[in-house]
C-alpha positions, -999 to 999 in steps of 0.1 A, spaced: -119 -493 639 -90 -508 621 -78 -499 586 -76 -530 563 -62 -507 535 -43 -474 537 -24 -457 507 -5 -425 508 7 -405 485 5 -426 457 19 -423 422 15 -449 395 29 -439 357 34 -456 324 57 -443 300 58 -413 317 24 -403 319 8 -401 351 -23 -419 359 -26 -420 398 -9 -387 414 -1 -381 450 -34 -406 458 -41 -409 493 -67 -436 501 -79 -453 536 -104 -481 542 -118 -493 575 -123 -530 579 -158 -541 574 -167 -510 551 -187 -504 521 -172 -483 502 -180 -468 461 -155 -458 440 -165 -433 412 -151 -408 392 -153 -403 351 -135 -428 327 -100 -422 329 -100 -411 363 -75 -440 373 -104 -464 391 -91 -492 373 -55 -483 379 -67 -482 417 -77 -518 421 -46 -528 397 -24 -517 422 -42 -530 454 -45 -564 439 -9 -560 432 -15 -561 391 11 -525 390 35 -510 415 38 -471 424 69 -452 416 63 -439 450 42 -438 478 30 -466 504 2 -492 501 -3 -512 533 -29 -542 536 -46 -555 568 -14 -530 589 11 -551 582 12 -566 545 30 -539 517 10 -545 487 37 -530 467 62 -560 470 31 -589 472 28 -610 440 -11 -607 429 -9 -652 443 2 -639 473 -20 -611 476 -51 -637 466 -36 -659 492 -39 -635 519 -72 -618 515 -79 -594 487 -104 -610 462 -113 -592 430 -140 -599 402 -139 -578 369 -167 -565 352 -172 -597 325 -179 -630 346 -153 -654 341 -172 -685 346 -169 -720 331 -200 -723 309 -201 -763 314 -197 -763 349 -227 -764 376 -227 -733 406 -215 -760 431 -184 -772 410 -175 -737 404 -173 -735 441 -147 -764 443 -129 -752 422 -127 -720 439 -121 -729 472 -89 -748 463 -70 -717 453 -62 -709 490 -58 -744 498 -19 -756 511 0 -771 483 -3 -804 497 -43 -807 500 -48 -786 466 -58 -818 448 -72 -839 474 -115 -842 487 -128 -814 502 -136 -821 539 -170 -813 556 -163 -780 564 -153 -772 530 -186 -787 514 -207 -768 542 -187 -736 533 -197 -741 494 -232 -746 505 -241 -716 526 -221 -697 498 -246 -707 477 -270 -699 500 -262 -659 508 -260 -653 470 -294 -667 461 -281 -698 442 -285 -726 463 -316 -744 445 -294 -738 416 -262 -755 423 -265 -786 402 -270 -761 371 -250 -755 347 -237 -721 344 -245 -714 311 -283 -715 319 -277 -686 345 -294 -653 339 -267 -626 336 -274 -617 369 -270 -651 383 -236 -654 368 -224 -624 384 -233 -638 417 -218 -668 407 -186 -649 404 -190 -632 436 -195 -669 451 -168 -678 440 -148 -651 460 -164 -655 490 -157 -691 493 -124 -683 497 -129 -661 525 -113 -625 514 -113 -599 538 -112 -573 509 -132 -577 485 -126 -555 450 -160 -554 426 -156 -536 392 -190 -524 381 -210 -554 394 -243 -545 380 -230 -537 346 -257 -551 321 -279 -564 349 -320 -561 352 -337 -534 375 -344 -564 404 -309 -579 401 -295 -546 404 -317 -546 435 -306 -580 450 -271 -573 448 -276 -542 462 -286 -565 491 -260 -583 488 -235 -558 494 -250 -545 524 -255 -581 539 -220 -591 533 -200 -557 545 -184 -562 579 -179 -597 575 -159 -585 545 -144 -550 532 -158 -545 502 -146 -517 479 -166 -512 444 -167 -491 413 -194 -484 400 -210 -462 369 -248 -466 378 -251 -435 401 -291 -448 409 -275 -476 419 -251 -455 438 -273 -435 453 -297 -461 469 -269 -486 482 -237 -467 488 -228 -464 522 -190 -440 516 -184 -426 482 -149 -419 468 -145 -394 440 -117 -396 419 -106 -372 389 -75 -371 371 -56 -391 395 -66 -378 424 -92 -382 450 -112 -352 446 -138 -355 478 -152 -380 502 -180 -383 521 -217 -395 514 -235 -395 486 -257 -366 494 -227 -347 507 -209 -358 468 -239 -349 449 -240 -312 464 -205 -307 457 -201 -285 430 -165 -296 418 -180 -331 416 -211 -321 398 -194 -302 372 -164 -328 362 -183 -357 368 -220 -361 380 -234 -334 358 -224 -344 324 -254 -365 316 -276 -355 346 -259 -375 368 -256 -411 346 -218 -412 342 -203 -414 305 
């Protein structure tokens, strides 16, 4: 298999404190992976610095074997693969799902066709978008009238119309119902190895019935890999992270 993200020894600090430490991090292509760990543990830190948000004071952070995230402008980044949605869905209320999608698939455009019609192949790529995410009977809706669910899906659309190869998901099921959490479950699995896909995520039952890889971080630091049975019968992990609220993180 071939690693689409590797990261050694990494150290990211602000103002002197330390928030990732000596962080050592490797991704295959086509994986699923979950990232969890308490709050302040650095996940969000993590995904900064592979979408190239923050640099490391040291260490190495290589993309797809070749590409050095740390001297990549977050554009160029975007421009060459590595798609991330946040937690909040930044959608355009007054839009419907397929012009979100146009407007989407423009940011890896060339320069010179950014403005102009989007061909066939572009309108057929919007279209079975639309189609893996559940949305496609929806398209000519306006956003606003999306469940919170559906927005999030939007969102995730609207990265896989541009064709990432890794794809970074902070806490997609954050405020979602018990059969959306389900569907995107799903979702995840039917997308990964057509597309890396590297999540954090606070819902351990959502973690436990859909992750494939678990990462545990803690002050900086992965703390263990491995599966999620093999993390939930660690007893580091269980005492500085998954046994705090019986295993719902805080």
């Amino acid at each position: 298999m071939t690693e689409i993200l590797a990261l050694d020894d990494i150290r990211v600090a602000f103002d002197g404190f330390t928030v990732l430490n000596q962080l050592s991090l490797h991704i295959e292509e086509g994986e699923l992976r979950f990232l969890i760990g308490p709050n302040g543990a650095g996940k969000t830190t993590l995904m900064d610095l592979i979408c190239g948000k923050v640099r490391p004071v040291s260490g190495t952070a290589l993309y797809d074997g070749k590409v050095d995230i740390t001297k990549q402008s977050e554009h160029m980044l975007v421009r060459q693969g590595i798609a991330r949605k946040f937690q909040t869905p930044a959608i355009y209320r007054s839009l419907n799902c397929y012009e979100h999608l146009e407007v989407a698939i423009g940011f890896r455009r060339p320069v010179p066709a950014l403005f102009g019609r989007l061909g066939s192949m572009e309108k057929d790529r919007i279209w079975d978008v639309l189609d893996t995410v559940g949305l496609k009977e929806r398209a000519k809706e306006k956003a606003g009238a999306l469940s919170h669910g559906e927005q999030q899906w939007l969102e995730i659309a609207m990265l896989l119309v541009q064709e990432p190869k890794l794809l970074l998901l902070d806490e997609p099921v954050a405020g979602m119902t018990g059969q959306e959490r389900d569907k995107t479950g799903e979702l995840l699995h039917a997308l990964a190895g057509q597309h890396t896909i590297l999540v954090t995520e606070h819902d351990m039952q959502f973690v436990r019935s859909y992750a494939r890889t678990v990462t545990v971080l803690h002050l900086g630091k992965v703390l263990m890999e491995g599966t999620m049975d093999e993390v939930q019968r660690d007893a580091t992990v269980v005492d500085v992270y998954l046994g705090r609220t019986d295993g719902v993180a805080v």
